[in-house]
C-alpha positions in Angstrom: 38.6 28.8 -33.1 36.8 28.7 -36.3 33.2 27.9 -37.5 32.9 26.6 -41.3 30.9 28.8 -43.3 28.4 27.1 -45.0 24.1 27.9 -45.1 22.6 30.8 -44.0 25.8 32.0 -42.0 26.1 35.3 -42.4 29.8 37.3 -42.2 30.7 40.4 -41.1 29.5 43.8 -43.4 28.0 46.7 -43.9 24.5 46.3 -44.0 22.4 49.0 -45.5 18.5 49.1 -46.3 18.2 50.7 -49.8 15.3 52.3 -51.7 15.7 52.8 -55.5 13.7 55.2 -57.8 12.4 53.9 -60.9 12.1 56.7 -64.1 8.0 55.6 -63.7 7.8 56.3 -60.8 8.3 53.4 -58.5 10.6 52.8 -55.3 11.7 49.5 -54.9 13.3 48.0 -52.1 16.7 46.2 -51.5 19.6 46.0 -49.1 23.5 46.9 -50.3 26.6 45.0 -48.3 30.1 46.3 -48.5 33.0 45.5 -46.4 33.2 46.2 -43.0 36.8 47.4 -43.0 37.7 48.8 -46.7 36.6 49.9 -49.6 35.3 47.1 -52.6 37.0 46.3 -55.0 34.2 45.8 -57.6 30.6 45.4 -57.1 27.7 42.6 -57.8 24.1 43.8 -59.4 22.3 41.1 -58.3 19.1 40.6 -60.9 17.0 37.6 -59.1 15.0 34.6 -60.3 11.1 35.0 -62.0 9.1 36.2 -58.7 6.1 34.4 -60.5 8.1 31.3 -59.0 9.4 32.3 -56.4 12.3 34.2 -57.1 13.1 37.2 -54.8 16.5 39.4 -53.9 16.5 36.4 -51.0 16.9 33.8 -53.5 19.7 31.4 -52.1 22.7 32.4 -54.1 22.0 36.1 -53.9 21.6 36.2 -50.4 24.7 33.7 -49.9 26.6 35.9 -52.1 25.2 39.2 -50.0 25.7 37.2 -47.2 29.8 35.8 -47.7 31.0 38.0 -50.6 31.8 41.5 -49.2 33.8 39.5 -46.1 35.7 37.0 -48.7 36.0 38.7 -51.5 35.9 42.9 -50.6 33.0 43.0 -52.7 29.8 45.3 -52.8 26.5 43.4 -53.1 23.7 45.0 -54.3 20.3 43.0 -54.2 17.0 44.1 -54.7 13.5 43.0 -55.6 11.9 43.7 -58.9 8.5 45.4 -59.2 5.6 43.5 -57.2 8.3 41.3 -55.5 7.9 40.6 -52.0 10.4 39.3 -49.4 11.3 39.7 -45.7 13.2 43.5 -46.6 9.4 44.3 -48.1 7.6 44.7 -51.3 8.6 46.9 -54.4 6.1 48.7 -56.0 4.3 47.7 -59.2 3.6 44.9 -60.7 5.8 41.7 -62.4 5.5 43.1 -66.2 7.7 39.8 -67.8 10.3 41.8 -68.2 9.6 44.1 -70.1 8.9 47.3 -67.2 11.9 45.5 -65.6 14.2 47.9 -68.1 13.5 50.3 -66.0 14.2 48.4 -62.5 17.7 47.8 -63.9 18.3 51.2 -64.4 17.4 51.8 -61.0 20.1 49.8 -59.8 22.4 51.3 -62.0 22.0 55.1 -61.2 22.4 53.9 -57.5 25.6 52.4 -58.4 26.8 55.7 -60.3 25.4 57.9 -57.6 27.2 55.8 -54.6 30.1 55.7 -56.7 30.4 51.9 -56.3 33.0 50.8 -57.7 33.4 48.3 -61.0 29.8 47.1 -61.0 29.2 43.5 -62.8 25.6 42.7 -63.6 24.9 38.9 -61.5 21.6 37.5 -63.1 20.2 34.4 -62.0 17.6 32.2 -64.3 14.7 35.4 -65.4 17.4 38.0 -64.3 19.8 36.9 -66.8 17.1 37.7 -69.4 17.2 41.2 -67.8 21.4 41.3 -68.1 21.0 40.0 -71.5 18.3 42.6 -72.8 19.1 45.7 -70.9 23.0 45.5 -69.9 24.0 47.3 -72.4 22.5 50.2 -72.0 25.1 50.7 -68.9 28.6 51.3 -67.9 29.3 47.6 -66.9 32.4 46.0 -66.3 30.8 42.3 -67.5 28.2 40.0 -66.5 27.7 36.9 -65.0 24.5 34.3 -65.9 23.7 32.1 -63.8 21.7 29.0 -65.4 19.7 31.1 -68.1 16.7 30.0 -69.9 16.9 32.1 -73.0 13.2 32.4 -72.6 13.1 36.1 -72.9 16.2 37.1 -74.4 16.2 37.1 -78.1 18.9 35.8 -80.6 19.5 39.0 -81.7 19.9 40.5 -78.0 22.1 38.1 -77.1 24.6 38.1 -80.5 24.7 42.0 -79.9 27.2 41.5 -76.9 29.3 40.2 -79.6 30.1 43.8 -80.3 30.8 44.9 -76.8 34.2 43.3 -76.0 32.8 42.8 -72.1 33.5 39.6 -70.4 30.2 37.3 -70.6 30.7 34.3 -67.9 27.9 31.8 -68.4 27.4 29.0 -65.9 25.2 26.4 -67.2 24.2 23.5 -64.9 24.6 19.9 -66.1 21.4 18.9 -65.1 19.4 22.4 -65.7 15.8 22.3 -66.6 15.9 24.6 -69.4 19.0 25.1 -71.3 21.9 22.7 -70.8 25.5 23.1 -71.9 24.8 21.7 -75.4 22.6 23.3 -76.3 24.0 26.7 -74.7 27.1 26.2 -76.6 25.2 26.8 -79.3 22.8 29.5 -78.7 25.6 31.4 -76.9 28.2 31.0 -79.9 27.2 34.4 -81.4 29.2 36.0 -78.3 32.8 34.3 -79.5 34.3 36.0 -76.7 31.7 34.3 -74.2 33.1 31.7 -71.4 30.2 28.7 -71.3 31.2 27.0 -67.9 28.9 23.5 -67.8 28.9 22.9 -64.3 29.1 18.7 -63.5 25.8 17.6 -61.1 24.4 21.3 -61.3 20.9 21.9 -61.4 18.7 24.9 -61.9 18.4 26.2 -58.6 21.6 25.5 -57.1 20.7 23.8 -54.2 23.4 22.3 -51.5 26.8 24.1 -50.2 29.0 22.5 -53.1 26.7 24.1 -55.7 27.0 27.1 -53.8 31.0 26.9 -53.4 31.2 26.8 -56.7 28.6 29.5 -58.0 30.7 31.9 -55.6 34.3 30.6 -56.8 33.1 31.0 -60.0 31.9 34.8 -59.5 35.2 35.6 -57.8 37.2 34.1 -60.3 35.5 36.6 -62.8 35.2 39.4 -60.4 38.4 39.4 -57.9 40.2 36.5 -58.5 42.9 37.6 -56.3 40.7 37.0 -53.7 41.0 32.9 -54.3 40.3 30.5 -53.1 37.5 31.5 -51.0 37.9 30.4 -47.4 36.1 27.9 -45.4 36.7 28.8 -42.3 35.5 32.0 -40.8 38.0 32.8 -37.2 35.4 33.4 -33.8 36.1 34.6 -30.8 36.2 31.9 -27.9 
């Protein structure tokens, strides 16, 4: 017997309540998910949506990916909520600083990573946190990054041409129907990384929303990530 995995359904992990230390002095909350049985074979850094709109480490995708990824996929999924974010796992200290504080918030995430010894670590922004990826990824030992649906709001020319130099695998997903920054006009703003994969994404909008979205968004990650782990299953075996 089987039970299709779709919405909030949540597969078997790890599940561990994390704190990380800021260098200013701030703890902020979050929650890491490895798999149950073995060790990951790379691990997500989840950077969330603007908390000013409602973006939090909950944010569909993230939790979906928290939620799917370590059982599917033997990944490690690290999310966590930016200074003054609030969701169900609690509030990180500090305030939203437009991303500029939020430097430090990333580093956070990465000396956890380094001190864990988490394996492989990929940098998963969504809308403002791929303006985070984009302006402070570099300062780390990354294996790549994935953007999902960036604005470009925050992230200047010249941030975003200096990956150009680094060699790591940039995958962009850009919806068809984003509010923002749609696959023309990404193809041009993210031509100064030549080495850059711009994946416009047919019927996609900004936020994701419905289980083919999500499919895909997860495929997608995967495919950059773990591909050996393709295609992602369906179908999730119960007992009867």
């Amino acid at each position: 017997m089987s039970i299709e995995i779709r919405g909030p359904l949540e597969l078997p992990a790890r599940r561990e309540d994390i704190e990380l230390k800021t260098a200013d002095g701030l703890t902020l909350v979050g929650e890491l998910s490895v798999p149950e049985h073995v060790p990951p074979t790379a691990t997500l850094v989840t950077l969330h949506p603007l908390p000013t709109a409602g973006g939090f480490m909950d944010s569909h995708i993230i939790r979906k990916a928290a939620a799917r990824l370590p059982a599917l996929a033997e990944l490690a999924v690290l999310r966590f909520n930016t200074r003054g974010t609030t969701s169900p796992r609690g509030t990180s200290d500090g305030a939203f600083d437009g991303g500029a504080a939020e430097r430090n918030d990333v580093a956070a995430a990465m000396d956890f990573v380094r001190d864990r010894a988490l394996p492989r670590p990929w940098l998963l922004g969504w809308s403002f946190g791929t303006e985070l990826a984009l302006k402070y990824g570099r300062d780390h030992d990354i294996e790549g990054m994935i953007l999902l649906s960036p604005p470009l709001h925050r992230a200047t020319p010249e941030e975003v041409a200096a990956w150009a130099a680094t060699g790591l695998p940039v995958i962009v997903l850009v919806p068809e129907l984003d509010d923002y920054l749609r696959p023309p006009e990404a193809r041009e703003r993210f031509a100064a990384i030549p080495h850059a994969t711009l994946i416009a994404v047919d019927g996609g909008k900004h936020l994701w929303v419905g289980e083919t979205q999500t499919r895909r968004v997860l495929t997608e990650i995967v495919a950059a990530v773990n591909p050996s782990a393709l295609p992602l299953a369906t179908q999730w075996p119960v007992a009867e």
